[in-house]
C-alpha positions in Angstrom: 109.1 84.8 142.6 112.3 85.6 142.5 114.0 84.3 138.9 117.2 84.1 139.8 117.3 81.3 142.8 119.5 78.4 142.2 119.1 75.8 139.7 119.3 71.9 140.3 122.8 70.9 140.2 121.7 68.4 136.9 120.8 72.2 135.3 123.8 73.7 136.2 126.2 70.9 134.7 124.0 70.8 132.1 124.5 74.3 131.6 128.7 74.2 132.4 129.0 71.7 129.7 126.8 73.0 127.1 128.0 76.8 127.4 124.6 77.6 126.9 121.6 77.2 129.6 119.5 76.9 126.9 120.4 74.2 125.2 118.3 71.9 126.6 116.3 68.9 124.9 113.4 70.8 123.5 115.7 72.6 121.1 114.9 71.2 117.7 117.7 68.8 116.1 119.7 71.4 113.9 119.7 74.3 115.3 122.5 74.7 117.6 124.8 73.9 115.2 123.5 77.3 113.3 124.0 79.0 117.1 127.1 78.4 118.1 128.9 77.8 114.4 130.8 81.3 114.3 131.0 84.0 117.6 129.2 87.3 116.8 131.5 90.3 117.4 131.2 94.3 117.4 132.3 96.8 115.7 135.4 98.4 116.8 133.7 101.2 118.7 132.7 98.7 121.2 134.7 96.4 123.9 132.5 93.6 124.3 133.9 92.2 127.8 133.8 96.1 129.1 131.3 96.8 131.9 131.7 100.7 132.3 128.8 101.1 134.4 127.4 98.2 135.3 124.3 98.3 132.8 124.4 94.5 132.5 124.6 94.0 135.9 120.9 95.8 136.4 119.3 94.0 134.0 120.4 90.7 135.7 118.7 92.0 138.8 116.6 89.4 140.3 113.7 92.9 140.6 114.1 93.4 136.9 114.4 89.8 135.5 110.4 89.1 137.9 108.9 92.4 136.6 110.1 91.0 133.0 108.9 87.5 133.4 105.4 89.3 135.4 104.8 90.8 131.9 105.9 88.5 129.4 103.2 86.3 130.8 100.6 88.7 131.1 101.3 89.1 127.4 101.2 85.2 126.9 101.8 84.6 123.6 102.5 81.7 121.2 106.1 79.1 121.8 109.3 79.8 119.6 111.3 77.2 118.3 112.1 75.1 121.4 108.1 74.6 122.0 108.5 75.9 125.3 105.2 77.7 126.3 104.7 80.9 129.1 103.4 78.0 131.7 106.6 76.6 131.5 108.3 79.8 132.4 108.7 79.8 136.3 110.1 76.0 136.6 112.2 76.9 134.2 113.7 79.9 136.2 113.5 77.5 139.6 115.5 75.2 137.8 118.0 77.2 135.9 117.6 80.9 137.0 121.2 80.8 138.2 123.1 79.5 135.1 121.1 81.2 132.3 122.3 85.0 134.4 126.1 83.2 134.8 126.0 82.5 130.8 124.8 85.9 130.2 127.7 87.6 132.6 130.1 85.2 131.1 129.3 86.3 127.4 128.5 82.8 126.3 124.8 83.0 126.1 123.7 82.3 122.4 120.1 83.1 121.7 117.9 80.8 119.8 116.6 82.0 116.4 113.3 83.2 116.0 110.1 81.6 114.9 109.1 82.7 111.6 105.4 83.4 110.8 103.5 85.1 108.7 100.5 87.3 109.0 98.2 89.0 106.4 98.2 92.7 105.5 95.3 94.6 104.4 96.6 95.2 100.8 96.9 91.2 100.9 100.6 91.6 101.2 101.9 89.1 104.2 104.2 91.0 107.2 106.8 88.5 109.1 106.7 88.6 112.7 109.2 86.6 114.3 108.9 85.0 117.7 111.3 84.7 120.0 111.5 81.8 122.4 110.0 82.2 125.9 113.2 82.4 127.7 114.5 85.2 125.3 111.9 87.3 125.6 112.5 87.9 129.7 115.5 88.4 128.5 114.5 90.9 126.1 112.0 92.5 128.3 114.5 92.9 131.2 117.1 94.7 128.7 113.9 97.0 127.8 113.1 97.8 131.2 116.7 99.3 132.1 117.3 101.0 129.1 114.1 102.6 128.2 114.5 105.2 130.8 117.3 106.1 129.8 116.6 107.0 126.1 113.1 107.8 126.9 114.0 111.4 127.8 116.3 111.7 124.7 113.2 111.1 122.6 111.1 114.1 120.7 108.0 115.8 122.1 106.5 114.1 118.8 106.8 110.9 119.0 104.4 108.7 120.3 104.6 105.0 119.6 105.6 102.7 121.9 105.9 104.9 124.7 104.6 105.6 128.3 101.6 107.3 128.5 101.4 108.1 124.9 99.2 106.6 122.7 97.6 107.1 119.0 95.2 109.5 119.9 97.6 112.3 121.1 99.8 111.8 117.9 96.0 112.6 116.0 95.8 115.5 118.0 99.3 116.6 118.0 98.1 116.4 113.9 95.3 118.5 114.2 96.6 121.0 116.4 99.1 121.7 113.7 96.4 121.7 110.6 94.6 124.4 113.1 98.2 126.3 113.1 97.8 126.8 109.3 100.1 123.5 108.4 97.8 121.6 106.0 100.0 120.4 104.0 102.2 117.0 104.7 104.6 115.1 103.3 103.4 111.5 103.6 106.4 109.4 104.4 106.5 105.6 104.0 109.4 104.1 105.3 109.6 100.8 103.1 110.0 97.5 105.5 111.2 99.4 108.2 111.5 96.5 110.6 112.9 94.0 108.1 115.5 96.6 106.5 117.2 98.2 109.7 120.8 98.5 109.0 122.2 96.3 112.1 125.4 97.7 112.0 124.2 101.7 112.5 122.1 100.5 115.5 124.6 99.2 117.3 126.4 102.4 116.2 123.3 104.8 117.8 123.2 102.4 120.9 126.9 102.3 121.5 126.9 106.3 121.6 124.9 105.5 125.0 125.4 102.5 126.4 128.9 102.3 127.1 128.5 98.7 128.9 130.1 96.9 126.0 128.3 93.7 127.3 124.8 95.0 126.6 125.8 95.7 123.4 126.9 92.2 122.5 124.0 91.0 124.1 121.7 92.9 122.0 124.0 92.6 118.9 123.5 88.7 119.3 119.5 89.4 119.8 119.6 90.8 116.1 121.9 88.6 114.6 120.1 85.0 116.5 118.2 83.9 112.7 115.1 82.9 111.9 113.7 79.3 111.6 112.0 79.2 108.4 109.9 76.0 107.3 112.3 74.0 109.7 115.4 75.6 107.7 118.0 77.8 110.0 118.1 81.7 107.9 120.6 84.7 108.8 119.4 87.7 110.0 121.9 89.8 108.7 119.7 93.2 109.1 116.6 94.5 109.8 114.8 94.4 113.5 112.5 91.0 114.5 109.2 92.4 114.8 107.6 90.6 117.3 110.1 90.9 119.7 110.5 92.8 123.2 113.7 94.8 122.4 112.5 95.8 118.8 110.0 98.4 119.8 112.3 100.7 121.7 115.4 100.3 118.8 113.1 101.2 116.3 112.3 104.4 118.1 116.1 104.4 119.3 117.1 104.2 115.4 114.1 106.7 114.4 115.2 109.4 116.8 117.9 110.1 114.7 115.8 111.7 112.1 113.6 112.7 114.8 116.5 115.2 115.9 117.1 116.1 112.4 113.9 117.4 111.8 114.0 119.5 115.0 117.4 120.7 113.7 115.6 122.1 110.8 112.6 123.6 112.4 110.6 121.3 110.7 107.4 120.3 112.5 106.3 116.6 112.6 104.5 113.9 114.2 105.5 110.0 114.3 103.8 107.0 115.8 106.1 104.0 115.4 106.9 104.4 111.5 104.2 106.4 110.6 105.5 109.6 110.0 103.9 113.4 108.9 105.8 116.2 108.1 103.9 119.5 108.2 104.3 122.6 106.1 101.7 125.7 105.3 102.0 125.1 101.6 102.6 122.4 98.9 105.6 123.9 97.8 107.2 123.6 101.1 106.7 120.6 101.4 108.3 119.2 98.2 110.8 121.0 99.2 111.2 119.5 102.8 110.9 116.3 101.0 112.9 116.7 98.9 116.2 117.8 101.5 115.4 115.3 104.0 115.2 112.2 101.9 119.1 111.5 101.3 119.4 112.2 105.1 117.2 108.6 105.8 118.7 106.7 102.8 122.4 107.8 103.1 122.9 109.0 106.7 120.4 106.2 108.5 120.6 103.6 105.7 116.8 102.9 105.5 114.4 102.6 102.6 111.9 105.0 101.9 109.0 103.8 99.3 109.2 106.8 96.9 106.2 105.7 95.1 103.9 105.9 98.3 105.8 108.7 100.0 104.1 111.8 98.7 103.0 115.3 99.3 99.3 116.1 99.8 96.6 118.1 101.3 96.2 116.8 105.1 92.5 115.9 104.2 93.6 113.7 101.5 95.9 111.5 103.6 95.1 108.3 106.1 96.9 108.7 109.2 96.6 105.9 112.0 93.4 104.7 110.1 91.6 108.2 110.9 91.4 110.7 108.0 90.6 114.6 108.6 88.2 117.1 107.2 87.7 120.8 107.7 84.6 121.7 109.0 83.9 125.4 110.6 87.7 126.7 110.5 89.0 123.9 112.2 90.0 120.0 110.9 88.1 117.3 112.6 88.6 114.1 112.2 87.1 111.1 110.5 87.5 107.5 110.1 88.7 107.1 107.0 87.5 104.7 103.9 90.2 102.2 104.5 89.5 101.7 108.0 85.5 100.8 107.6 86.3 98.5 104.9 88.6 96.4 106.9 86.1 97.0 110.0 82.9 95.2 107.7 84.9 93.1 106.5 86.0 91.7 110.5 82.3 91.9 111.2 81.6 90.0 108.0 84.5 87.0 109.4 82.4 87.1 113.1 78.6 86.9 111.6 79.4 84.7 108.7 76.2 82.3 108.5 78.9 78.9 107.8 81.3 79.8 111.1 79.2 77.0 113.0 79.8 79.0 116.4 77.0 79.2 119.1 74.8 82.4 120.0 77.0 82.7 123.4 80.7 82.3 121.0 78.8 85.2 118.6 77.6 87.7 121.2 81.2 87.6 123.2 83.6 88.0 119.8 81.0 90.8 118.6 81.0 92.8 121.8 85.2 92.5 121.9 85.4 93.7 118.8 82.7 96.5 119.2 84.4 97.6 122.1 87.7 97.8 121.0 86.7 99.1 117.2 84.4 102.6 119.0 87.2 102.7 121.9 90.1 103.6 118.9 88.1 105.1 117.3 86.1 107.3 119.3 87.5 110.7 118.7 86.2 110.5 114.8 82.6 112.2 114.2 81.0 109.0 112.6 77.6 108.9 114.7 76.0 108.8 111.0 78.7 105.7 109.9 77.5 104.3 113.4 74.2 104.2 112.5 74.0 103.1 109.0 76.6 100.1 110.0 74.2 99.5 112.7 71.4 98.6 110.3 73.6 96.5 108.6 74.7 94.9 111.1 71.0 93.8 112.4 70.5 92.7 109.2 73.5 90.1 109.2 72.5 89.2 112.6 69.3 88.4 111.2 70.4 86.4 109.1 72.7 84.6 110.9 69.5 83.5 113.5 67.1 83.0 110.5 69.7 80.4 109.0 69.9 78.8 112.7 66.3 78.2 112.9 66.7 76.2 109.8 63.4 73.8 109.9 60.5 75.1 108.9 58.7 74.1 112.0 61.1 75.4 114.3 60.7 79.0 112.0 57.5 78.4 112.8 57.4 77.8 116.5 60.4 80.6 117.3 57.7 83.0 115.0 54.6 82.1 117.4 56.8 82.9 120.1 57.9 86.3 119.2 54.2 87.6 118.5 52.8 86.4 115.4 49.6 84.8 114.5 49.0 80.7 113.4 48.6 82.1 109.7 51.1 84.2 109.1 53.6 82.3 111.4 53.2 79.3 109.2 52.7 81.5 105.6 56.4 83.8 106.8 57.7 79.8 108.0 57.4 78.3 104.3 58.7 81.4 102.4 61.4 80.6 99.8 62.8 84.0 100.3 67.0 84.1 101.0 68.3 84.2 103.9 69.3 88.1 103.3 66.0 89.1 101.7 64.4 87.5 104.3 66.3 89.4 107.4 65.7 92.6 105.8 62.0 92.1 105.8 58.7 92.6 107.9 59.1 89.0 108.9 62.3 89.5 111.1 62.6 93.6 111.9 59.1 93.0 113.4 59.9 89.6 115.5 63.7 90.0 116.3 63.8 93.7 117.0 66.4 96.0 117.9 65.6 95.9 121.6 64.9 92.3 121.5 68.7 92.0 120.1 70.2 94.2 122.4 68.3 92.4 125.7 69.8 89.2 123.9 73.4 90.5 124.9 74.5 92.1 121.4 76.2 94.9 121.4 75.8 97.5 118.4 78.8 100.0 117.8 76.4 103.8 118.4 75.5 102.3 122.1 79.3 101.6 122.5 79.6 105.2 121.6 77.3 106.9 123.4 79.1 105.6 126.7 82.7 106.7 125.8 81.0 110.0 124.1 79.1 111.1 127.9 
């Protein structure tokens, strides 16, 4: 599918006369006024209309712009604010492939603002994620996919998020191999919004050191400052990153990389993932004192936030690091997951087996098993086969439950009881019990009628079996 063919001649005047491809009818009534009301400009350390080396060029490449629509839908994801959906994505490109990659060249695309949502946090705090439209995020996924390799090799040995062929688990055993090293104490840092409170102007500042294609700047400069649509209102974006879109990942590690390089200046050993952060010393003392020096380097020099009432100093088997914890067991740290992490896991299996969800036995077994799966495949380099087990137990019981609630009439308790093994009298006596529902699936009457193995030949999945396979 090639992106870039030419558009309908009714797109391309539409496009001429709008000065923006993406203008089109589905943009809601109010917003382009808020677009194309005042032209965003750099600072003076960049020439916008300059093409040094041809950067924008490569991202316009019809290769690039079909490997960034390939994975924006695979990703799929919800509409922004012109309701367009990923569906609509490829007659969209048919249609006006050609004008939307003239706009950009031309400097007079405007992107739309972003959609505003809202999501809960586990401390029942809510984080904004803003989503782009459909259109700007091939956009922003092409720009990714030319300039990520070139910062990638820029970027520190310890840094891990958001990366090829790096994931969570090597930043937890990047972690432990320094514990084993004698480092096992860490300075705990909490970067305070770090998405919503990226100074704009010092990323454009970090990016314009390497891209000296003044047009990519502008393009990206107009990416941050687009707005948000906020309960149908039209709000600036006047710092900060929108999380939730394709470009934000790779400046946030762009930005971070900074302080990444000033730690490596100072010999100091560390390990990010995203903006999670560690910084290792072999005492407490050093690492106040690391704390204490490299603090006014992220608030003055890279103008973020730091929470000083989260960031601390501890012991490494007193912190929570990528929702594993540590503990030193035979000279060596291993790791664990920590307390936070199997509240908000019962809590999720809580949501899925509630008794009042009204979904069916298939709807059940499929949502448990994704979870399951995913849950013991983060997880999986924790020691927990005791956590397994006990969570297993309580896990039958809910399931229990939940089938014990289903059965509902007391003649079909009585008639699903006959079938699993009992006799006439105690099929009828267990049938009429008055019992709850949880008293009652913790009981002889259930654990010997639904048993484990007749649960797991049902199609549930428990979280030990999951981890015995990716344990072999």
């Amino acid at each position: 599918m090639n992106v870039t063919e030419n558009g309908k001649k009714k797109s391309r005047k539409h496009c001429s006369d709008s000065g923006c491809c993406q203008r089109d009818s589905a943009e809601h009534e109010g917003h382009d006024r808020a677009l194309t009301d005042k032209m965003i400009t750099e600072n003076n350390n960049t020439d916008a209309d300059s093409g040094v080396d041809g950067l924008l060029e490569q991202i316009l490449e019809p290769e690039n712009l079909n490997r960034a629509y390939k994975q924006v839908k695979k990703k799929k994801g919800s509409h922004g604010v012109d309701g367009m959906e990923v569906e609509h994505l490829l007659q969209y490109f048919k249609d006006n492939g050609k004008a939307l990659r003239n706009s950009i060249l031309e400097g007079k695309y405007r992107p739309k603002p972003v959609r505003r949502v809202e999501i809960p946090k586990d401390n029942g705090k809510k984080r904004q994620l803003g989503i782009p439209t459909v259109v700007d995020r091939v956009v922003q996924q092409a720009i990714q996919q030319v300039l990520s390799p070139i910062y990638e090799p820029k970027f520190s040995d310890t840094s891990y998020g958001f990366r090829p062929k790096r994931s969570a688990h090597d930043a937890l055993r990047k972690c432990k191999e320094y514990a084993d090293e004698g480092y096992t104490y860490v300075v705990d840092m909490d970067l305070e919004k770090f998405f919503d409170t990226v100074s704009q102007s010092k990323m454009i500042e970090i990016l314009s050191r390497t891209v000296k294609d003044g047009r990519v700047i502008s393009l990206i400069h107009k990416y941050l400052r687009a707005g948000a649509i906020v309960d149908w209102k039209f709000e600036e974006t006047s710092e900060g990153l929108t999380q939730g879109g394709n470009l934000s990942p790779l400046c946030s590690n762009i930005m971070l990389n900074e302080l990444d390089k000033e730690l490596e200046k100072r010999g100091i050993r560390f390990v990010r993932y995203a903006d999670d952060m560690q910084l290792f010393a072999k005492t407490k003392r050093s690492a106040e004192r690391i704390m204490d020096h490299i603090l006014p380097f992220i608030e003055w020099k890279l103008k973020l936030r730091v929470n000083r009432e989260k960031t601390s100093v501890a012991y490494i088997g007193h912190i929570k690091f990528l929702g594993y914890g540590f503990y030193p067991s035979k000279g060596e740290l291993k790791l664990r997951v920590h307390g936070k992490s199997v509240t908000k896991m019962k809590n999720k299996i809580r949501e899925i087996t509630s008794r009042n969800n009204g979904i069916s036995y298939d709807e059940l077994k499929l949502k448990l098993k994704q979870y399951v799966i995913g849950w013991v495949n983060y997880f999986k380099m924790a020691n927990m086969k005791y956590l397994l087990q006990c969570t297993d137990e309580w896990l039958r019981r809910r399931l229990r439950t939940f089938i014990w609630k289903r059965w509902k009439k007391t003649k079909t308790r009585y008639k699903r009881l006959i079938q699993l093994g009992f006799n006439h009298p105690n099929a009828f006596k267990y049938a009429n019990t008055r019992k709850g529902y949880w008293h009652v699936a913790g009981s002889q009457i259930l654990n010997c009628s639904i048993t484990n193995n007749r649960l797991r030949e049902s199609g549930y999945l428990f979280f030990s079996d999951r981890y015995k396979t990716v344990n072999v």
